[in-house]
DRENSE-807115 format. One record per atom (N, C-alpha, C, O): x, y, z. Coordinates in steps of 0.2 Angstrom, whole numbers, plus 2048, in hexadecimal, padded with zeros to 3 digits. Example, Ala and Ser with C-alpha at 12.3 -4.5 7.8 and 13.67 -1.06 7.14 Angstrom:
BEGIN
8427E4827 83E7EA827 8427F0827 8477EF82A 8407F5823 8447FB824 840800827 843806828 
END
This chain:
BEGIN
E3ADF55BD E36DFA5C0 E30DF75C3 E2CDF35C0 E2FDF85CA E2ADF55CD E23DFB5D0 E23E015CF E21DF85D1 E16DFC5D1 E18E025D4 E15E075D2 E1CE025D9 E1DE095DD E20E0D5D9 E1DE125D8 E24E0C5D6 E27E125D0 E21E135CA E20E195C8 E1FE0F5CA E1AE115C3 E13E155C6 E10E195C2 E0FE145CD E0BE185D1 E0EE1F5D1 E0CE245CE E14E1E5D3 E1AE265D6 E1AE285D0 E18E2E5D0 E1BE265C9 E1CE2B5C2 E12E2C5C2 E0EE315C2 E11E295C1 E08E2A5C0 E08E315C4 E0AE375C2 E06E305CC E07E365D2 E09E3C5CF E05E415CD E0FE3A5CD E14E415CC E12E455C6 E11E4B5C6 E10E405C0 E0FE435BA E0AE465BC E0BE4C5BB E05E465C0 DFFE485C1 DFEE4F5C5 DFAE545C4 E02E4F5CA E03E535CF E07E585CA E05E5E5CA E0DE585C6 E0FE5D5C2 E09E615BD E09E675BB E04E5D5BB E01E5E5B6 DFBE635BA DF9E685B8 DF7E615C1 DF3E645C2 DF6E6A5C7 DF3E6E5CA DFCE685C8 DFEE6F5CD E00E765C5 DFFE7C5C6 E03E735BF E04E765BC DFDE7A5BA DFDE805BB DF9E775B7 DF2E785B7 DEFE815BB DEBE865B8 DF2E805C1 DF0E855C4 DF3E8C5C4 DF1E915C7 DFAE8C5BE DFDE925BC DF9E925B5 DF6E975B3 DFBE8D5B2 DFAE8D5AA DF2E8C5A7 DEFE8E5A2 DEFE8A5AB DE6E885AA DE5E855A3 DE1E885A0 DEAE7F5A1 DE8E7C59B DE5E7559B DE6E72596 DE1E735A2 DDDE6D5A0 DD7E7159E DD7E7759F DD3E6E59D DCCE6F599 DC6E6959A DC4E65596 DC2E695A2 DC0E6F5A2 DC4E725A7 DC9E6F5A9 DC5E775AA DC9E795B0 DC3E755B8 DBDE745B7 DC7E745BD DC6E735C2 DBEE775C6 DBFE7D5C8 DBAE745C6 DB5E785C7 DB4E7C5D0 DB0E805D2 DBBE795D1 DBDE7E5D8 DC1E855D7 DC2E885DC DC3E875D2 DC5E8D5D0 DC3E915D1 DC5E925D7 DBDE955D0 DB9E9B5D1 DB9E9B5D9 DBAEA15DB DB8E975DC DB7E975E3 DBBE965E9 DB9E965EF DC4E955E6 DC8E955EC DCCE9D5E8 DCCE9E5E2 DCFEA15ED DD3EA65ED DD8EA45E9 DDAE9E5EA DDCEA75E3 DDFEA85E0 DE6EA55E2 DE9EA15DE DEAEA95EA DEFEA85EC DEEEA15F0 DF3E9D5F0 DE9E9F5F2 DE9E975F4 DE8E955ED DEEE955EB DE4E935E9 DE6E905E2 DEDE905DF DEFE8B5DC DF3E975E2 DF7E955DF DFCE915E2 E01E8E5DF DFBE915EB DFFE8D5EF DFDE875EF E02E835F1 DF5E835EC DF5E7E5EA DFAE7C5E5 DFEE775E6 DFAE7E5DF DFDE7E5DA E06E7D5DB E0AE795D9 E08E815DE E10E7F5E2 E10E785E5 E13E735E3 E0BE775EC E0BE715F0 E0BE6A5E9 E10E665E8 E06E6A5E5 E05E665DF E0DE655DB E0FE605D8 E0FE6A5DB E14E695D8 E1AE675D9 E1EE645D5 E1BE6A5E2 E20E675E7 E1FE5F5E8 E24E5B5E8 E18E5D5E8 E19E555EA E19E525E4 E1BE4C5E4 E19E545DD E1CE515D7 E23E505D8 E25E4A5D8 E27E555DA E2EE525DB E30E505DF E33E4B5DE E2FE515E7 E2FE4E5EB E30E455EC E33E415F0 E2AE455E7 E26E3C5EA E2DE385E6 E2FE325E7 E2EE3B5E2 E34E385DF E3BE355E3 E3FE305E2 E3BE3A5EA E40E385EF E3DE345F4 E38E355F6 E43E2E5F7 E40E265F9 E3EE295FF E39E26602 E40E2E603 E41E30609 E3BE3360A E39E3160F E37E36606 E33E3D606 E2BE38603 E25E39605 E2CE33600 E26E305FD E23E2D600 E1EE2C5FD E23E2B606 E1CE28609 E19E2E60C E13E2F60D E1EE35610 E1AE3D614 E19E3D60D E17E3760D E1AE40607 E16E45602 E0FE405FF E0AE425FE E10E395FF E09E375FE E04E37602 DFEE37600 E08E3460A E01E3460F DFEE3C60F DF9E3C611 E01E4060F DFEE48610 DFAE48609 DF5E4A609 DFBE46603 DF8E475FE DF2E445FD DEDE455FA DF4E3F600 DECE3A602 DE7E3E606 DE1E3E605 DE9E4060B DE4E4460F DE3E4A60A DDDE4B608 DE6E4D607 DE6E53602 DE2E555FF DDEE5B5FE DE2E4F5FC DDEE4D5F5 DD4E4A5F8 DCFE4B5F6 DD6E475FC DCFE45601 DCBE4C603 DC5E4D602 DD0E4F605 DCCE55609 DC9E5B602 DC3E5E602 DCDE5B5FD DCCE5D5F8 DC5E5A5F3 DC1E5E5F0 DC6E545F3 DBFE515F1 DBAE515F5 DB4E505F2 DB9E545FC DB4E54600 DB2E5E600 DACE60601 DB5E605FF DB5E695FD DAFE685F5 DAAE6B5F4 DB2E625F1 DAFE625EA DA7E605EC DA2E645EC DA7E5A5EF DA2E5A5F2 D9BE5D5F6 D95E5B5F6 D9EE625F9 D9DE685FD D99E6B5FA D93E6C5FB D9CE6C5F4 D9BE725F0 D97E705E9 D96E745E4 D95E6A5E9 D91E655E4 D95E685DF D94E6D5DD D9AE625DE D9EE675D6 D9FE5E5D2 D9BE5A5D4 DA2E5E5CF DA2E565CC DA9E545CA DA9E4F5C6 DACE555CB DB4E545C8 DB9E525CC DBEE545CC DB7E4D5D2 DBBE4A5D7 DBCE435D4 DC0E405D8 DBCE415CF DC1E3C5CB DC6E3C5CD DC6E395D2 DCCE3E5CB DD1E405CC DD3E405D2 DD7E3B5D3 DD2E455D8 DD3E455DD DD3E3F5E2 DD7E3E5E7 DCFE3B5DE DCCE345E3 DD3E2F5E2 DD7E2D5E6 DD1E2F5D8 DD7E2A5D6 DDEE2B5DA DE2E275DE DDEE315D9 DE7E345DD DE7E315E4 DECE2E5E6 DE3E325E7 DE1E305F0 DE3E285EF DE8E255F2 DE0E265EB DE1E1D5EB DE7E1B5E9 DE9E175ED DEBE1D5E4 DF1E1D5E3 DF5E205E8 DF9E1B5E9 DF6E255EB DFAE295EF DF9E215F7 DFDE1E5FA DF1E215F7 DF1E1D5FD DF6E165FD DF9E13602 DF7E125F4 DFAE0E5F3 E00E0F5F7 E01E0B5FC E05E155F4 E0AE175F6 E0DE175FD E12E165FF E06E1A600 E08E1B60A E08E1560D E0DE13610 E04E1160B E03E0A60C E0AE0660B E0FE0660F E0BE03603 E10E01602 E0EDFA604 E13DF8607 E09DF6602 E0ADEE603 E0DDEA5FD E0FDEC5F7 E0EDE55FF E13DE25FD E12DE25F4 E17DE45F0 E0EDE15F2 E0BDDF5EA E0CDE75E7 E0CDE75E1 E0EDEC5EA E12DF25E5 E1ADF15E7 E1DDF45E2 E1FDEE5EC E23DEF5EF E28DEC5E8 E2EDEF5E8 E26DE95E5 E29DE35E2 E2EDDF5E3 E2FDE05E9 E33DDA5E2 E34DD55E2 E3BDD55E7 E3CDD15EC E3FDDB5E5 E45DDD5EA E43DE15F0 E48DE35F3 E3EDE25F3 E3DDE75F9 E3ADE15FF E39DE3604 
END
């Protein structure tokens, strides 16, 4: 197993879990952007989140669903920001992993690519 599969399952786990989040609302604390985006966009986020959990897993689709998740997750941490909230952790870490993924330099590629 080399670094790009193990970013890709991190991604994925992550992406399943906070797209899930947005039906089932069981992280704790919730997203301090909740209150403030429409309901019906909250839940299309939540599909989109869930769509690139599966997706990124295909060789074909995995550098489009991360470089768009890259900008995604940026623009999303800059709305937090906007709005002085504090929970852009997450968003950021995801940005830099996901950026690893668009990228793709040699040191995740591992030994066969």
């Amino acid at each position: 197993m080399n670094i790009a599969n193990i970013i890709t399952a991190i991604c994925s786990l992550l992406f399943i879990m906070i797209g899930a989040d947005k039906f089932l609302f069981f992280m704790d604390p919730p997203c301090s952007l909740t209150n403030s985006i429409p309901t019906i966009v909250w839940k299309i986020l939540g599909v989109m989140q869930l769509a690139g959990g599966v997706l990124i897993w295909l060789p074909s689709y995995r550098k489009y669903v991360s470089g768009f998740f890259v900008v995604f997750m940026l623009f999303f941490t800059a709305v937090h920001l906007i709005n002085n909230t504090y929970d852009v952790g997450g968003a950021l870490s995801m940005a830099v992993l996901l950026g690893l993924l668009t990228w793709n330099p040699i040191f995740i590629r591992g030994k066969n690519s």
